[in-house]
Every structure is written in C-alpha cells, then in structure tokens.
Backbone as CSV, one residue per row, in Angstrom:
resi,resn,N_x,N_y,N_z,CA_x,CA_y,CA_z,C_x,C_y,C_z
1,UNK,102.763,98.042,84.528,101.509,98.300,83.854,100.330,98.217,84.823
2,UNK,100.445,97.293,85.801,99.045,97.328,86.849,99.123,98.207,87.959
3,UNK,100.261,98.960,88.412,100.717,99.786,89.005,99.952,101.501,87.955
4,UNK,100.312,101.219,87.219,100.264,102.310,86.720,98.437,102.418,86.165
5,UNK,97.726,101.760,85.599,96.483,101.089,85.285,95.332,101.348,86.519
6,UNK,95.982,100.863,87.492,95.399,101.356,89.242,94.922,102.660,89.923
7,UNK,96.342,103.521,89.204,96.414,104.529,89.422,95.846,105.447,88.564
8,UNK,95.749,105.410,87.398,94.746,105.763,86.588,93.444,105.791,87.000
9,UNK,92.506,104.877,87.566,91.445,104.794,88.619,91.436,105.117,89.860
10,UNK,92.325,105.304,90.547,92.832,105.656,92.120,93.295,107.404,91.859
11,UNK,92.319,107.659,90.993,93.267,109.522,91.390,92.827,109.882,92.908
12,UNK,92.186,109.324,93.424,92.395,110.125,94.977,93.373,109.998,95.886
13,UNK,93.905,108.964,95.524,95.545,108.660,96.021,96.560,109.860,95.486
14,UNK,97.122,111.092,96.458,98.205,111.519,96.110,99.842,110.957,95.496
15,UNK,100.376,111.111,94.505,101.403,110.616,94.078,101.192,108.764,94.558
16,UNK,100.360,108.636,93.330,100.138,107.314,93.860,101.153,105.930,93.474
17,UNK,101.644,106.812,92.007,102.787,105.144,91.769,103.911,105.346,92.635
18,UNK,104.107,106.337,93.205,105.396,106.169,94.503,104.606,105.182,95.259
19,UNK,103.169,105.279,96.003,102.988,105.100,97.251,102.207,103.755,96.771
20,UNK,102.239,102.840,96.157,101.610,102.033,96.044,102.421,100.442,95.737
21,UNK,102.010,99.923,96.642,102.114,98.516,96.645,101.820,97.592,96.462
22,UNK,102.301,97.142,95.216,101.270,95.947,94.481,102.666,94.241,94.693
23,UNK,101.711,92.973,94.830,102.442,92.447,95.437,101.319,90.448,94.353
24,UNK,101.863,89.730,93.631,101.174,88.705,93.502,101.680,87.779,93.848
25,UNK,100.694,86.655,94.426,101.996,84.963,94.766,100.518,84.031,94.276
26,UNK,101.503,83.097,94.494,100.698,81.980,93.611,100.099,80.927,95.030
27,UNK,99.117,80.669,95.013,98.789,80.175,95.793,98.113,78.782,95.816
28,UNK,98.568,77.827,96.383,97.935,76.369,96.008,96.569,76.266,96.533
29,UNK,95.729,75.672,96.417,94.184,76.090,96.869,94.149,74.461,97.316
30,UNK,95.154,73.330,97.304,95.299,72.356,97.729,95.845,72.292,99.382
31,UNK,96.898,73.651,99.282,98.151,73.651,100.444,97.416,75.157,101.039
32,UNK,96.632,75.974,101.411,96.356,76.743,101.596,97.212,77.254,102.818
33,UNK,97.631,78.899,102.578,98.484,79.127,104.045,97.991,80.208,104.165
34,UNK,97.413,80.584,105.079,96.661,82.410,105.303,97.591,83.398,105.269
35,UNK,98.803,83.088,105.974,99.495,83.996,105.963,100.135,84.660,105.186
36,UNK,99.757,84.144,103.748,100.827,84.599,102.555,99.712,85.518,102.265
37,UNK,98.518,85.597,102.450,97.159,86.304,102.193,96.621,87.379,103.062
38,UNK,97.164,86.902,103.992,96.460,87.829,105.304,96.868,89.533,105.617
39,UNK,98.534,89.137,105.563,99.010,90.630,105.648,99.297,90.984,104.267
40,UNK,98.866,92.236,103.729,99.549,93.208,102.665,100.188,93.740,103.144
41,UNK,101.112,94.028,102.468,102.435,95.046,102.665,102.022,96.152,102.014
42,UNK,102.554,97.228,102.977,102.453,98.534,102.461,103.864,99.135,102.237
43,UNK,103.950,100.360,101.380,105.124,100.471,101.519,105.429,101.227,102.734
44,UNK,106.992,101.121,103.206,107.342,101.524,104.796,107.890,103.295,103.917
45,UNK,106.909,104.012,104.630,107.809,105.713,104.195,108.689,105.906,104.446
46,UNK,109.080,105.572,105.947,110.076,105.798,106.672,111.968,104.691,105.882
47,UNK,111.170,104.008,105.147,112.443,103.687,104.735,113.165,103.963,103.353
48,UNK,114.600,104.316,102.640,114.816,104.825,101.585,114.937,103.812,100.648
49,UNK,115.204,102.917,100.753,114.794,101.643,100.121,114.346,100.596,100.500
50,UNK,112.792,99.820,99.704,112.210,99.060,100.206,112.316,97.628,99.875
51,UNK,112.223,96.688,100.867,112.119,95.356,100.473,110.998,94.692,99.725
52,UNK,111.694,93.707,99.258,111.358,93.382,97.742,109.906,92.510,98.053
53,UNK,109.148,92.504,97.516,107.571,92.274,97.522,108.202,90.725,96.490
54,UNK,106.775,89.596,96.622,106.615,88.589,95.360,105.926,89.388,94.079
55,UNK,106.574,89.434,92.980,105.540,89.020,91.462,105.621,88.279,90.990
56,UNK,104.865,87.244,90.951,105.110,85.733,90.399,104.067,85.482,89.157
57,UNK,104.540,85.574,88.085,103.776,85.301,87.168,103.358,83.701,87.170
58,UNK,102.106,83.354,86.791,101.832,82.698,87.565,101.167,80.970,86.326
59,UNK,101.684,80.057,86.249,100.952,78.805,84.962,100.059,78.449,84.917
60,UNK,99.362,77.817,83.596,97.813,77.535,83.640,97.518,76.576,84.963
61,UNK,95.974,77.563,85.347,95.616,76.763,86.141,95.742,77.316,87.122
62,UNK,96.351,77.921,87.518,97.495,78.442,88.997,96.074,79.214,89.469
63,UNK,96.323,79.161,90.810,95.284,80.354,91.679,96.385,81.706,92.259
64,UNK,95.910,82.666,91.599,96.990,84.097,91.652,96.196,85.203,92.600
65,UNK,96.949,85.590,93.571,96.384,86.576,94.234,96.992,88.216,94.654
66,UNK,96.288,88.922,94.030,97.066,90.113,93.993,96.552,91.049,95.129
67,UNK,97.714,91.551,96.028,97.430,92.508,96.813,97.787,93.817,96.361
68,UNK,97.119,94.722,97.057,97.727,96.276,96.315,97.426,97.247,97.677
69,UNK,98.414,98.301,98.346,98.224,98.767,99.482,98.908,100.329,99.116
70,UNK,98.252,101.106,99.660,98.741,102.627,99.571,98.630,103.201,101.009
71,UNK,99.970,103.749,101.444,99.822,104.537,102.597,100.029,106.192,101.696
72,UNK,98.648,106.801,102.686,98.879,108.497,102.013,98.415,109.335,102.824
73,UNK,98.436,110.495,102.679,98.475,111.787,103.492,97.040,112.105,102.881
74,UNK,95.801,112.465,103.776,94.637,112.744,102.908,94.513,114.368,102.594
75,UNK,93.959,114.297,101.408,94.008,115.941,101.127,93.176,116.198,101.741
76,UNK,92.314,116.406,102.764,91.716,116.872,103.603,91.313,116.120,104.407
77,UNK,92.081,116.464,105.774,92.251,115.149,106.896,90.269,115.514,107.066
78,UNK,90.048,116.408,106.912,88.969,117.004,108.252,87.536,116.935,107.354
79,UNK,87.770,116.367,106.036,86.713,116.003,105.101,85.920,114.581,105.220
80,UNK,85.070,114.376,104.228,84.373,113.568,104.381,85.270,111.976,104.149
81,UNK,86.162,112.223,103.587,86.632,111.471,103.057,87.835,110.767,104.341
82,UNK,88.197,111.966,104.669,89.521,111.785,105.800,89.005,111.231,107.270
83,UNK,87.860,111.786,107.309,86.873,111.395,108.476,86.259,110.001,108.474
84,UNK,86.165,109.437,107.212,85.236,108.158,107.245,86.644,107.022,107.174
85,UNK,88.148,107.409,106.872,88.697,106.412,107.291,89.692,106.799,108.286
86,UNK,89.393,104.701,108.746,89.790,104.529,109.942,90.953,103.869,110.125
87,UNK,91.695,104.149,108.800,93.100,103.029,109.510,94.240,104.373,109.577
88,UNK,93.876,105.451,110.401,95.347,105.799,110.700,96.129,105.106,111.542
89,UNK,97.823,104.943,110.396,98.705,103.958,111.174,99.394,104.134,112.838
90,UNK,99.286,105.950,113.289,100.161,106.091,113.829,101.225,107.297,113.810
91,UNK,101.326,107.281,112.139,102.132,108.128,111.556,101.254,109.157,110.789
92,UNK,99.938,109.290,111.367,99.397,110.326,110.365,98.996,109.799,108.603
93,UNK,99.436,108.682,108.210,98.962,108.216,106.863,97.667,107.180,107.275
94,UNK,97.236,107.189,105.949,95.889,106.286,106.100,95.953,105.323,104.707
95,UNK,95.434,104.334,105.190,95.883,103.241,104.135,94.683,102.688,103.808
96,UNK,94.877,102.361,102.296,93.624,101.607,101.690,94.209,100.004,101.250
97,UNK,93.548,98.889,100.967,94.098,98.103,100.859,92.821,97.206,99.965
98,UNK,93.339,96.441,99.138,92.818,95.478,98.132,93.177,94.374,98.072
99,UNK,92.637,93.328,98.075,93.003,91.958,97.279,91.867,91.301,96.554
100,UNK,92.623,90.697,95.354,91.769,90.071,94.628,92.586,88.609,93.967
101,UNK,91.416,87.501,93.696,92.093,86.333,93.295,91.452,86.307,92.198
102,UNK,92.205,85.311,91.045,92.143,84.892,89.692,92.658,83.427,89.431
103,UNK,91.911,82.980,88.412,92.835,81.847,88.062,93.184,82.047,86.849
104,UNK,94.631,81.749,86.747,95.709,82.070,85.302,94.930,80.796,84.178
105,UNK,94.215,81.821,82.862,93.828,80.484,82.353,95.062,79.851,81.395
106,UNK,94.323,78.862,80.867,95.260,77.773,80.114,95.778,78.713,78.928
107,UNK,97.232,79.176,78.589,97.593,79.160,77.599,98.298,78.464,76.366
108,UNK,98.474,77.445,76.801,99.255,76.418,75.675,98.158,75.794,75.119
C-alpha cells in the first residue's frame, strides 16, 4: 500500500512500483546507529532477484524510519529535469531518495 500510494504521487518515476524501494526499521533513539539510516538501498537492476530489505512494523512508542529509493532512466536525459540531477550511478540511472521518521503512536 505505501509502495503503491508513493507512486501515485511520484508519476515522474517511469514504471515506478518495479523500481522502487521502500525499506522501514525501528530505531532506538536511546541506542542510535547511523548506519541503519545512512545508506538506502536501491534496488540493484542488474540483479534478477533482490535481497530482502527490513519492514518492521513497528510498537507504541517506537521511533520508525522509512526509506524509499528509485533508480530510473530519465525521460529526457537532456531536459530540465535530467540536467538538474546529479546522482548518475555509473550505469546511466539516476536516483532519487527519501527518508522520513515517525513515532508509532500508542495503540492499546
């Protein structure tokens, strides 16, 4: 549903629920570790099946952080759009990337 919800708002993303990577973990705001935060995963094109991302639904209280990453082919490399970004990987795709935090409220 947030995959799909995303993409509903993301129409500039070509075939975007293939290319999109959505990823949540729960994060202690006591034990803080950057690294569970730092890198998003994108999905790898080059591979035919991909490794498995966290969705961790998450208990009252909890601090939840959702990443979401799209590698894509721009419909017009040579536009305004293709021109103003700067993360080509290498491979000719260009990636957008999001994170956002929440806290899961109390349901019981």
């Amino acid at each position: 549903d947030i995959k799909d919800r995303i993409c509903f708002y993301a129409r500039i993303i070509p075939e975007c629920t293939a290319s999109l990577q959505v990823e949540m973990v729960v994060m202690d705001v006591r034990n803080w570790v950057d690294s569970a935060v730092s890198t998003v995963r994108c999905i790898d094109r080059a591979l035919d099946v991909q490794p498995a991302v966290q969705f961790t639904n998450g208990d009252n209280n909890q601090l939840m952080v959702l990443q979401v990453c799209s590698l894509f082919d721009p419909n017009v490399p040579g536009g305004a759009l293709g021109r103003s970004i700067k993360g080509d990987d290498g491979q000719g795709y260009y990636g957008i990337q999001a994170s956002s935090a929440f806290v899961m409220e109390p349901f019981q």
